[in-house]
N, CA and C atoms as an extended XYZ file, in Angstrom:
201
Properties=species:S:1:pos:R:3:atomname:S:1:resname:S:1:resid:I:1 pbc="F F F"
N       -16.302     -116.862      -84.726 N   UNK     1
C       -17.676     -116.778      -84.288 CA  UNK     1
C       -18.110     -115.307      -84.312 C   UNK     1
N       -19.268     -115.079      -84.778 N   UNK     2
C       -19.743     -113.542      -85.134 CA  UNK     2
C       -19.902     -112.718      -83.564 C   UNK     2
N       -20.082     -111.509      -83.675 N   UNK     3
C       -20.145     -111.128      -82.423 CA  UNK     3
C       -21.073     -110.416      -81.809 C   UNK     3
N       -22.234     -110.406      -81.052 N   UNK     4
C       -23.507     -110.005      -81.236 CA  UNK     4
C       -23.200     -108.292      -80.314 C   UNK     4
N       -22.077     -107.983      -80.156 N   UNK     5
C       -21.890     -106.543      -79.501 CA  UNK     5
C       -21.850     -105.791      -80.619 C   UNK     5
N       -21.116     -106.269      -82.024 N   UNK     6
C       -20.016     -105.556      -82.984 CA  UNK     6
C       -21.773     -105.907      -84.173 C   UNK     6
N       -22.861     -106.491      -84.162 N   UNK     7
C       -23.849     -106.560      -85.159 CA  UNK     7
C       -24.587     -105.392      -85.207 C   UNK     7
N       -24.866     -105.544      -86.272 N   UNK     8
C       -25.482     -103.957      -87.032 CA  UNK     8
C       -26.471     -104.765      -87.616 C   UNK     8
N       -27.867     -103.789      -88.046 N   UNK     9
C       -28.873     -104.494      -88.424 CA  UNK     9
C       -29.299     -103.219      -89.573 C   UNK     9
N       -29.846     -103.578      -90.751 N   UNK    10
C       -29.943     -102.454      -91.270 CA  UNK    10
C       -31.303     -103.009      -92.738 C   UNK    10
N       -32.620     -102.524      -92.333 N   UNK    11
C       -33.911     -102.734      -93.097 CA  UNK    11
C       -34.092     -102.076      -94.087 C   UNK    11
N       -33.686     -102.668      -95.293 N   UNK    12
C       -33.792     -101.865      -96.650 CA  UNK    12
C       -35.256     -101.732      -97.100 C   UNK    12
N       -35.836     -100.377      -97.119 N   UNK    13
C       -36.895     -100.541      -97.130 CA  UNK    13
C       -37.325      -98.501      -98.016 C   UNK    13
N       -38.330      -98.646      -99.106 N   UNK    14
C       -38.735      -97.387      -99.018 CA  UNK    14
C       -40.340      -97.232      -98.552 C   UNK    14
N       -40.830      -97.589      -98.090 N   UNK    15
C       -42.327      -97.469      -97.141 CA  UNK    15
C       -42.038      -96.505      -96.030 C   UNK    15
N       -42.956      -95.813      -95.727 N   UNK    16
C       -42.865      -94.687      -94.714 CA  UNK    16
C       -43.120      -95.545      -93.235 C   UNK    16
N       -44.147      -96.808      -93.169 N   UNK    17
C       -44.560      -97.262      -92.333 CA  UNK    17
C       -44.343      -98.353      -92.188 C   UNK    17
N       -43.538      -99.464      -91.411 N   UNK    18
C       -43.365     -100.442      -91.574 CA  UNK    18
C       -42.936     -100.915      -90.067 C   UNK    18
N       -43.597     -102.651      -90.075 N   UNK    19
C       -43.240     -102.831      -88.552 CA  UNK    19
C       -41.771     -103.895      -88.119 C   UNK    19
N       -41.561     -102.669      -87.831 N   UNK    20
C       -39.700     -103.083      -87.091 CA  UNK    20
C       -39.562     -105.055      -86.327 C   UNK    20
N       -39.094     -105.394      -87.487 N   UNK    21
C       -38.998     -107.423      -86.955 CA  UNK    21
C       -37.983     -107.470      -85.251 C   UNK    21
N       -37.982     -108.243      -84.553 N   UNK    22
C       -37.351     -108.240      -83.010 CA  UNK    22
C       -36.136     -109.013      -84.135 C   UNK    22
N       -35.197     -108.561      -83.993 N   UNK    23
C       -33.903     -109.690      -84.405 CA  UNK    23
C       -32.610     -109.813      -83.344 C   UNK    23
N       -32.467     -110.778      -83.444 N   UNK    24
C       -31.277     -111.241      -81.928 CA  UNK    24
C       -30.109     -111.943      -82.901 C   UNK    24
N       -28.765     -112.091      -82.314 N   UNK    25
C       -27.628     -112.660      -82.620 CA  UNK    25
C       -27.317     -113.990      -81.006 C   UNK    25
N       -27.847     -114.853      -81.212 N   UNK    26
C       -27.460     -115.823      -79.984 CA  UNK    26
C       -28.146     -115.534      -78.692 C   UNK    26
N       -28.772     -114.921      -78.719 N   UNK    27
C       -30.261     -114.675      -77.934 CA  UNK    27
C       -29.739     -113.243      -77.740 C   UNK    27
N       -29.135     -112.310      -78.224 N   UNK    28
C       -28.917     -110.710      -77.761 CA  UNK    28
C       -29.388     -110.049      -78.660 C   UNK    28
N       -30.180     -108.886      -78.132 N   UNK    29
C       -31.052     -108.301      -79.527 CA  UNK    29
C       -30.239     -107.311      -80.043 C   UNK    29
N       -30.842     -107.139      -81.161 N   UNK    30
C       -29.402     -106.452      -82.067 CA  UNK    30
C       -30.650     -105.080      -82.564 C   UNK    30
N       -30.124     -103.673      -82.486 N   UNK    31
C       -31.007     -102.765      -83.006 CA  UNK    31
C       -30.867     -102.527      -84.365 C   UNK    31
N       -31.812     -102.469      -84.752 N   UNK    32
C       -32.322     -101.210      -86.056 CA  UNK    32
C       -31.205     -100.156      -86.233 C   UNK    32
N       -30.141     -100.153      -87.462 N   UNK    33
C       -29.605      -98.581      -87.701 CA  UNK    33
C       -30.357      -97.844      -89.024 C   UNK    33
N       -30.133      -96.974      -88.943 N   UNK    34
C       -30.845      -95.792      -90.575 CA  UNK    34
C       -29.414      -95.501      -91.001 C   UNK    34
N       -27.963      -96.275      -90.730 N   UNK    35
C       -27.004      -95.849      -91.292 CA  UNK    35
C       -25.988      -96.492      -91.011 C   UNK    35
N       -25.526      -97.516      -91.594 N   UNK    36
C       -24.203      -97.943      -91.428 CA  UNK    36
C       -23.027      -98.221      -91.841 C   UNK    36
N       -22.029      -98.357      -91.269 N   UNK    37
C       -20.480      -97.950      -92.565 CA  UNK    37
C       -19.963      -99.666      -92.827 C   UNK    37
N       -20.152     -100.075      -94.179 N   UNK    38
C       -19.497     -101.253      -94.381 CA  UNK    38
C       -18.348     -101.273      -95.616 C   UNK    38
N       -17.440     -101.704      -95.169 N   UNK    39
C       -16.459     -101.818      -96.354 CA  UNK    39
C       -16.094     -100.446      -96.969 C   UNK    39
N       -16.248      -99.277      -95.547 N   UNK    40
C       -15.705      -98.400      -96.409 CA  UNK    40
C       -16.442      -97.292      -96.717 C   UNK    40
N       -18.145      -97.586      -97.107 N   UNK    41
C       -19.163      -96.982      -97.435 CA  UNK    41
C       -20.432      -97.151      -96.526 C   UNK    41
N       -20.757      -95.624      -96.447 N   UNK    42
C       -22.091      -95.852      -95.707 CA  UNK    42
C       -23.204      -95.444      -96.431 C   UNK    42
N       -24.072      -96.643      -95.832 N   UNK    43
C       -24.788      -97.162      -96.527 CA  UNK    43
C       -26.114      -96.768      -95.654 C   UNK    43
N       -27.748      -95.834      -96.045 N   UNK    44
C       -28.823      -96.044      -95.513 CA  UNK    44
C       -29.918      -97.075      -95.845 C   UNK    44
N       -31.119      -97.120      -95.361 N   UNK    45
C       -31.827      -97.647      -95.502 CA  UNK    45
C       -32.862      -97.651      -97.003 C   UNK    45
N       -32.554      -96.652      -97.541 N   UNK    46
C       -33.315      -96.259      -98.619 CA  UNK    46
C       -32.122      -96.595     -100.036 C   UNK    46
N       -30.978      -96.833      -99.315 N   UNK    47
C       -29.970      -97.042     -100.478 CA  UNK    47
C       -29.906      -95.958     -101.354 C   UNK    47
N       -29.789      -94.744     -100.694 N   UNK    48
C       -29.193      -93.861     -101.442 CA  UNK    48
C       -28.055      -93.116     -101.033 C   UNK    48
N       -27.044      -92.471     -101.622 N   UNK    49
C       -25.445      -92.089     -101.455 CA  UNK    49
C       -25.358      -90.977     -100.840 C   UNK    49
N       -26.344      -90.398     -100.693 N   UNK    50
C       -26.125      -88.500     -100.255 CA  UNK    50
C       -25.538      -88.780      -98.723 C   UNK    50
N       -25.577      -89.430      -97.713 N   UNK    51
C       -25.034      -89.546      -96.547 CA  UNK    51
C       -23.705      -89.691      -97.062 C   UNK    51
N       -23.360      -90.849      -97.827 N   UNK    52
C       -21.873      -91.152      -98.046 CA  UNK    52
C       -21.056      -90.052      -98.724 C   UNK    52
N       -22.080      -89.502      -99.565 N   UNK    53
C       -21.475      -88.621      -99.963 CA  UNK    53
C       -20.687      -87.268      -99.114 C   UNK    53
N       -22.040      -86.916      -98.691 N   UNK    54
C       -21.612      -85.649      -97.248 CA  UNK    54
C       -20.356      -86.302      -96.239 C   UNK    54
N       -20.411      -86.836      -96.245 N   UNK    55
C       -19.577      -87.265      -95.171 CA  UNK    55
C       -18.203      -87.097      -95.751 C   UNK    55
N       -17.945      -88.314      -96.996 N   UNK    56
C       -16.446      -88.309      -97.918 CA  UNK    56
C       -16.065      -86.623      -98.279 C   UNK    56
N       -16.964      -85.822      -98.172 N   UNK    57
C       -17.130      -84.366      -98.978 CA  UNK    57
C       -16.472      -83.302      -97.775 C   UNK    57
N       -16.650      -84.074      -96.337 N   UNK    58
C       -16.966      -82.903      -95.333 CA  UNK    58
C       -14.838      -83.786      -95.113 C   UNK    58
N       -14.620      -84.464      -94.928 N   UNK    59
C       -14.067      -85.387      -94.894 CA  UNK    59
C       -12.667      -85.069      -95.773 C   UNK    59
N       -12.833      -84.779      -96.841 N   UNK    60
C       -12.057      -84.180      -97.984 CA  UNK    60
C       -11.678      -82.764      -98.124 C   UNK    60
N       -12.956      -82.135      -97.785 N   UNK    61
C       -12.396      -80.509      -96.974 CA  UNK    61
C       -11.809      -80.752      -96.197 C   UNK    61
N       -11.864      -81.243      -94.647 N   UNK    62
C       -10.935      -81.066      -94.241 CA  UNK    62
C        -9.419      -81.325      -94.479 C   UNK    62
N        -8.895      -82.531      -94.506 N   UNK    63
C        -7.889      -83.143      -95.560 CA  UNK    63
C        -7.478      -81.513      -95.922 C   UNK    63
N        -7.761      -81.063      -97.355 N   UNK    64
C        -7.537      -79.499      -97.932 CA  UNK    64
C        -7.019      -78.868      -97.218 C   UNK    64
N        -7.763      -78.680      -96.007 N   UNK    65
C        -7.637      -77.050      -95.333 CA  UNK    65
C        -6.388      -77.449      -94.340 C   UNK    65
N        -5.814      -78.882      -94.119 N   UNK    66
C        -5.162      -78.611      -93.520 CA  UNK    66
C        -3.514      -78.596      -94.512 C   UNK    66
N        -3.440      -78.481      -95.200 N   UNK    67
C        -2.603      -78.397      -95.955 CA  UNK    67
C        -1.977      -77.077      -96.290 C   UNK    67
């Protein structure tokens, strides 16, 4: 059974203005993210990589430096 603590909600959208839908999991409302990590990759709302990227990048320096 899904779990409405562990739900992520995420509005693919490129409009500057748009009105945010109420969405619930079993009557618990579940928020709006601008960023979330699935399978590994995070993923925004605009579906573009530069977050995932920075992150794997900042992520990978470190890794390096501690070596």
């Amino acid at each position: 059974m899904p779990s409405p603590e562990k739900a992520e909600a995420l509005l693919f959208t490129c409009r500057l203005k748009y009105k945010i839908p109420d969405l619930s999991i079993f009557g618990e409302p579940t928020q709006l993210k601008t960023l979330v990590k699935y399978l590994g990759i995070y993923i925004d709302r605009k579906l573009t990589w530069s977050k995932h990227v920075e992150i794997e990048t900042e992520k990978a320096i470190k890794t390096l430096w501690v070596c």
